[in-house]
C-alpha positions in Angstrom: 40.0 167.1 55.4 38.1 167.0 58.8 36.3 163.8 59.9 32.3 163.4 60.7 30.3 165.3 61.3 31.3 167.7 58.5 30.5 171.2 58.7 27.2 170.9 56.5 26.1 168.0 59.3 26.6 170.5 61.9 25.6 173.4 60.5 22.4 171.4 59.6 22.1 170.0 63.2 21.9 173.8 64.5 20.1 175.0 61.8 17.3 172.2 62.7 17.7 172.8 66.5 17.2 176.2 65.8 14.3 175.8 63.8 12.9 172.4 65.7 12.9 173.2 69.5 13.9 177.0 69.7 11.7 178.8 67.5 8.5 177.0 68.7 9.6 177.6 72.0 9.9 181.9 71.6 8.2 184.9 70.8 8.3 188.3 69.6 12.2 189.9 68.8 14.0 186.6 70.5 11.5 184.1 67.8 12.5 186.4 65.1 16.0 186.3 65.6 16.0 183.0 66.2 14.4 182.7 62.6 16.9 185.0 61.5 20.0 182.4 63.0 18.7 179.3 61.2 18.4 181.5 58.3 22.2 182.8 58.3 23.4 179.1 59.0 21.0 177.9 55.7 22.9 180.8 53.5 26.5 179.7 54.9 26.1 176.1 54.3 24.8 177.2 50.9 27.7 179.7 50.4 30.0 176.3 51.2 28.8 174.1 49.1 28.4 176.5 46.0 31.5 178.7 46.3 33.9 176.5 44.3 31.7 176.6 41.0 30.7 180.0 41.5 34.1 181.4 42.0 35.1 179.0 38.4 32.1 180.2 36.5 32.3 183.9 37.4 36.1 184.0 36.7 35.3 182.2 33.1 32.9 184.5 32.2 35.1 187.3 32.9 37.9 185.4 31.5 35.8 186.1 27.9 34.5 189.5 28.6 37.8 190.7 29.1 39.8 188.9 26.6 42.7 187.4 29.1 43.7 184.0 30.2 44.6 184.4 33.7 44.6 181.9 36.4 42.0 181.6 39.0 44.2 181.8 42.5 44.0 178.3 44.2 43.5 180.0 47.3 39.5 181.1 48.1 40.7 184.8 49.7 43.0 185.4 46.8 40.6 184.6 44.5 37.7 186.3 46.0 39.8 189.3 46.1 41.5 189.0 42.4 37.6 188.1 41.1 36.6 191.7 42.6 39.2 193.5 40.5 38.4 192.0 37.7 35.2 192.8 38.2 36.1 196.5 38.8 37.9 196.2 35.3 34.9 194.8 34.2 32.4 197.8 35.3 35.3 200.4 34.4 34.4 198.8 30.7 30.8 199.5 31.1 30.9 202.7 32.5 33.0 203.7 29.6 30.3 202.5 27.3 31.4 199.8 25.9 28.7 197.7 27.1 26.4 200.6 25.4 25.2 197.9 21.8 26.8 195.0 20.3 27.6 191.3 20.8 29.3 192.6 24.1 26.8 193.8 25.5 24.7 190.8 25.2 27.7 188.6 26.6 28.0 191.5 29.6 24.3 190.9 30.6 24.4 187.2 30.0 27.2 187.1 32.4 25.6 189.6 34.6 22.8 187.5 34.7 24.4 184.4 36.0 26.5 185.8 38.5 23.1 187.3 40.0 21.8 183.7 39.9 24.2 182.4 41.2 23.8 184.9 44.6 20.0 184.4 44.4 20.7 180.6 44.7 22.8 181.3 48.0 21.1 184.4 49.6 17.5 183.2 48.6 16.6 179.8 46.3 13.4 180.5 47.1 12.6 183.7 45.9 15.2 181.9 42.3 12.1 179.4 42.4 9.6 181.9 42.2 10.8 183.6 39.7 11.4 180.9 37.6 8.2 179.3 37.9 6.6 183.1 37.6 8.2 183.5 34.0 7.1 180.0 33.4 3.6 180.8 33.6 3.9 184.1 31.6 5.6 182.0 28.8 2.1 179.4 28.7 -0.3 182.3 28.3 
């Protein structure tokens, strides 16, 4: 474990440079990419913070779908890498129709639908946010 600052205080400390003195300070193309920098530190700090549980809750819900008890690899690449070919195995299933009706199915687009949450959350909370608050609304009406 690496003493202070931590990568999520440095990666914050750029991110608010970025955001603080450069941005204001540009325009056109070089103030859009600038924009675009804080941005990609925001989703890697994100990606950091969230990847543990997301790799656990994506290989559980596979675990189910696909009936085995395998062990999630301790190691991030290995699991990354075994996670995709399990989810090969996984779309293999669905392409083969077995995804088509049934209690599967529902458990296929439950877990389909978390594991897209779960991206939103890095890639874009804010556009989760809206979404969430959007169906909100529909549901009071």
């Amino acid at each position: 474990m690496q003493d202070r600052p931590t990568y999520r205080e440095l990666l914050e400390a750029v991110q608010h440079f970025l955001e603080a003195d450069v941005v204001p300070a540009l325009d056109g193309p070089k103030k859009f990419h600038a924009r675009v920098a804080a941005n990609v530190l925001a989703i890697v700090r994100r990606e950091l913070d969230a990847e543990d549980a997301q790799l656990r809750r994506e290989w559980q819900g596979l675990e189910v779908l696909l009936g085995d008890a395998e062990t999630l690899p301790a190691e991030r690449d290995a699991a990354r890498r075994r996670l995709g070919e399990r989810g090969e195995t996984l779309c293999a299933r669905i392409r083969n129709g077995d995804a088509d009706s049934g209690p599967w199915r529902a458990a296929v687009l439950a877990h389909v639908r978390q594991t897209v949450i779960d991206k939103l959350a890095v890639a874009n909370p804010k556009y989760l946010n809206r979404e969430s608050a959007a169906a909100a609304d529909t549901r009071t009406r």
